[in-house]
C-alpha positions in Angstrom: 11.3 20.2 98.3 10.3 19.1 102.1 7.3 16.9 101.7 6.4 17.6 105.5 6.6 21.6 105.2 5.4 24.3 107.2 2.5 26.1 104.5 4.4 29.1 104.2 7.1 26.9 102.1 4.5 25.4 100.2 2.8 29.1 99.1 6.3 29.7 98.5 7.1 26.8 96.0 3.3 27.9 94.6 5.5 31.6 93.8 8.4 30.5 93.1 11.0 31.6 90.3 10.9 30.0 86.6 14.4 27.7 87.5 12.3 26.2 90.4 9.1 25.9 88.7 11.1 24.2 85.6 12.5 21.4 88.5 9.4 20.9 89.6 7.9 20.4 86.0 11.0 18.1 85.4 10.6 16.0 88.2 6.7 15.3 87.7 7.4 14.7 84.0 9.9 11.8 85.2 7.1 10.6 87.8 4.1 10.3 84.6 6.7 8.5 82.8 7.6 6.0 85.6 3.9 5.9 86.5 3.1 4.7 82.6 5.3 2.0 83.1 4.5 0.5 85.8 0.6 0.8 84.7 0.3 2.0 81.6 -1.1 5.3 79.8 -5.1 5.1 81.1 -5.4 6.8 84.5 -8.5 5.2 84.6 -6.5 2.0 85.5 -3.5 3.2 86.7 -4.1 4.9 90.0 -0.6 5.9 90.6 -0.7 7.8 87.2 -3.8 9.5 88.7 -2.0 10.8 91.7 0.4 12.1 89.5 -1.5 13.9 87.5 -3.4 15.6 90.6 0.1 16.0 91.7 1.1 18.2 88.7 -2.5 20.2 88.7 -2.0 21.0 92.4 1.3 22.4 90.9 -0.1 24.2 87.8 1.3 22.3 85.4 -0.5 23.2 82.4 -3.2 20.4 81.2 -1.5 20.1 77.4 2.2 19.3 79.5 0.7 16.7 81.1 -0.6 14.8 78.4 2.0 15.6 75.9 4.0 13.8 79.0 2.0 10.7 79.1 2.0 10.2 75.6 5.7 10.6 75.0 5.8 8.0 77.7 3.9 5.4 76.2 5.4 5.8 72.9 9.2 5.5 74.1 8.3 2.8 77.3 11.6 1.1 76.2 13.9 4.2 77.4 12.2 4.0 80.3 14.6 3.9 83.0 13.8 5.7 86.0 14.5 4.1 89.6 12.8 5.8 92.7 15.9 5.5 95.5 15.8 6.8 99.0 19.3 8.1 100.9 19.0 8.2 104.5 21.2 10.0 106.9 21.7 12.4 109.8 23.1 16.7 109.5 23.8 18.5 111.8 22.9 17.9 115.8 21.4 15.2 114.9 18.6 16.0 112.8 17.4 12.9 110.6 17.0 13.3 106.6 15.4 11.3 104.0 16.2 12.0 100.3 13.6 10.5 97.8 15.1 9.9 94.4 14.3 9.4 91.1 17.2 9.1 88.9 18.1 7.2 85.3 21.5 7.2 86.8 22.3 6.3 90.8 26.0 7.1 90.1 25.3 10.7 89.9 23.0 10.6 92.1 24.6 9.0 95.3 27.1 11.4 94.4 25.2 14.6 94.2 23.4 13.3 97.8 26.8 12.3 99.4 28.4 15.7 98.6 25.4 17.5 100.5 25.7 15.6 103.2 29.4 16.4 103.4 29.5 19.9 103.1 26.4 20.3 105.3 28.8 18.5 107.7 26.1 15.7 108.3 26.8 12.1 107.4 24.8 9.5 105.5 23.5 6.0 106.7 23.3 3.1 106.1 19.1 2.0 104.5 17.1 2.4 108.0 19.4 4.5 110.1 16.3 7.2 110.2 13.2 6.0 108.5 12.2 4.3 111.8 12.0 7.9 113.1 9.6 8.9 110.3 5.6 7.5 109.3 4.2 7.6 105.9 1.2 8.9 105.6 -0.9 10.3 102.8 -0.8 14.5 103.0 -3.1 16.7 101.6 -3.1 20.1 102.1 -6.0 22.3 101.9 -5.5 26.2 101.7 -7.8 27.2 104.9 -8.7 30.8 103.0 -9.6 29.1 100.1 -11.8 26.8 102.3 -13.5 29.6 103.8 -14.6 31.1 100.4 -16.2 28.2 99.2 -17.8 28.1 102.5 -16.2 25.0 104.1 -15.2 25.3 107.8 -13.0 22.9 110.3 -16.1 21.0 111.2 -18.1 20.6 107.5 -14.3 19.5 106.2 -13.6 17.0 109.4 -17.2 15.6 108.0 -15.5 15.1 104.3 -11.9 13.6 105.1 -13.6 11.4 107.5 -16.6 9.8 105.2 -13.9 9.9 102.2 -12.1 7.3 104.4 -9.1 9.4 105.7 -7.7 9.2 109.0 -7.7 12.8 110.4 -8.2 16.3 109.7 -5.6 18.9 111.5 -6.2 22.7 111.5 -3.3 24.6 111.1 -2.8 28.5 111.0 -3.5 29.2 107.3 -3.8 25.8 106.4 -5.7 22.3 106.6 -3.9 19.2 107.0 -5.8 15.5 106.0 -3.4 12.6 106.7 -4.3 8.7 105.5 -3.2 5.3 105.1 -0.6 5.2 102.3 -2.9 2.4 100.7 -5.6 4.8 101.2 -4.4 8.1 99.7 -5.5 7.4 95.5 -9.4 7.0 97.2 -9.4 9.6 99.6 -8.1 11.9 96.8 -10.1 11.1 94.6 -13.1 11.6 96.8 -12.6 14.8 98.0 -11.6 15.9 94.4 -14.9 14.7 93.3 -16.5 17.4 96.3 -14.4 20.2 94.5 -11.9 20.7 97.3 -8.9 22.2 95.4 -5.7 20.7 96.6 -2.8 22.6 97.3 -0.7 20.1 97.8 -1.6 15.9 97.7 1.4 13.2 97.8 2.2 10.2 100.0 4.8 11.9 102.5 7.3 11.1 105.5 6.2 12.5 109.0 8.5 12.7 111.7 6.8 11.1 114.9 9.0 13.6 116.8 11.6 17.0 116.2 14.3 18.6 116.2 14.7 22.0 117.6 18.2 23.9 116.3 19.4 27.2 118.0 23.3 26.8 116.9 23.6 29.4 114.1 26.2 27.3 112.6 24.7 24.4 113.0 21.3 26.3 111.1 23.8 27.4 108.4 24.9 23.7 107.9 21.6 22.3 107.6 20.5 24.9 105.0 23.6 24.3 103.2 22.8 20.7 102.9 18.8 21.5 102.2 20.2 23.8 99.4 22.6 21.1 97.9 19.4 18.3 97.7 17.6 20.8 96.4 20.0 21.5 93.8 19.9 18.6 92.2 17.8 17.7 89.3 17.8 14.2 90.9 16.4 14.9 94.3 12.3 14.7 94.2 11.1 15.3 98.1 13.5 15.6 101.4 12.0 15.2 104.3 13.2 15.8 108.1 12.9 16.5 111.9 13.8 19.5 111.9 11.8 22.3 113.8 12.5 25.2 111.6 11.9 28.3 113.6 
């Protein structure tokens, strides 16, 4: 799951298989139930609940999951124990990876991420060692054909983002992109969700300022082995990199 992903992978994780669609479902499940709390049940009051929630409709979770979710969270907040981690570390010619976590167990998790890293013939780092190389930012992602049938072009959505309080509109090829302060992502959201703009994808994301072309077919193989490995594990929530996939 590359928070910072070409469209193309994000239509794809839209189509994907029922084992991929169940991680995704897992992993937003553990992300309500951290949300609830930190802030309780009401989205109303919690406004990281209510980017969750947007989160899970963006990926077609079904309404009736989501609330079944919140209330089996607020009826067990003692078993809570969910800790959001983040890995940092370098694969292959040098291209810089982040590995968001969310775990009830950072034994199995460090080992999961460590063993990715390894095979992938990368190394991890030390807290640091890459983030500098990344921004967060608030993403969403707006299906550009979509758009068009509702009758929204580049300029009339510019117009939107801007007056909602984001910081910039991109135009990609089958895609828009609306980036924001992370303190500013819950209200921009909310205000273009309130203008009917379905959301194909909406989450506070790492950007890299800068990246990574890799020719080397080994060195391709490596970092898809690594990619594959995060991926793999039920622990692993968003990994994001540098890397100029061709």
């Amino acid at each position: 799951m590359s928070g910072h992903s070409k469209y193309s992978n994000i239509k794809a994780k839209k189509e994907k298989n029922d084992a991929a669609k169940g991680k995704i479902f897992t992993i937003i499940g553990h992300e309500i139930a951290l949300a609830v709390k930190q802030g309780g049940a009401d989205p109303a009051s919690n406004s990281k609940l209510k980017d969750v929630i947007a989160k899970a409709k963006a990926n077609n979770m079904p309404n009736d999951t989501i609330q079944n979710g919140i209330k089996r969270a607020a009826g067990a907040l003692d078993t809570v124990n969910f800790e959001e981690l983040q890995y940092e570390g370098y694969g292959v010619n040098g291209v810089a990876i982040i590995v968001k976590v969310l775990t009830d167990n950072k034994n199995r998790s460090a080992a999961d991420v460590r063993s990715a890293f390894t095979k992938g013939k990368g190394s991890l780092g030390s807290q640091g060692s890459v983030s500098f190389l990344f921004e967060e930012k608030g993403q969403i992602i707006l299906d550009k054909e979509e758009m068009e049938d509702l009758g929204h072009d580049a300029e009339a959505l510019m117009d939107m983002a801007i007056m909602a309080g984001a910081e910039d509109l991109l135009e990609r090829d089958d895609y828009y992109e609306i980036l924001t302060d992370p303190g500013e992502f819950s209200s921009v959201r909310e205000k273009l969700e309130q203008e009917n703009l379905p959301m194909a994808e909406a989450d506070v994301v790492m950007i890299p300022g800068n990246t990574v072309s890799v020719t080397d077919e080994e060195a391709v193989k490596n970092l898809r082995k690594t990619l594959d490995l995060l991926d793999a594990s039920d622990d692993v929530q968003n990994v994001y990199t540098n890397w100029e996939e061709e």
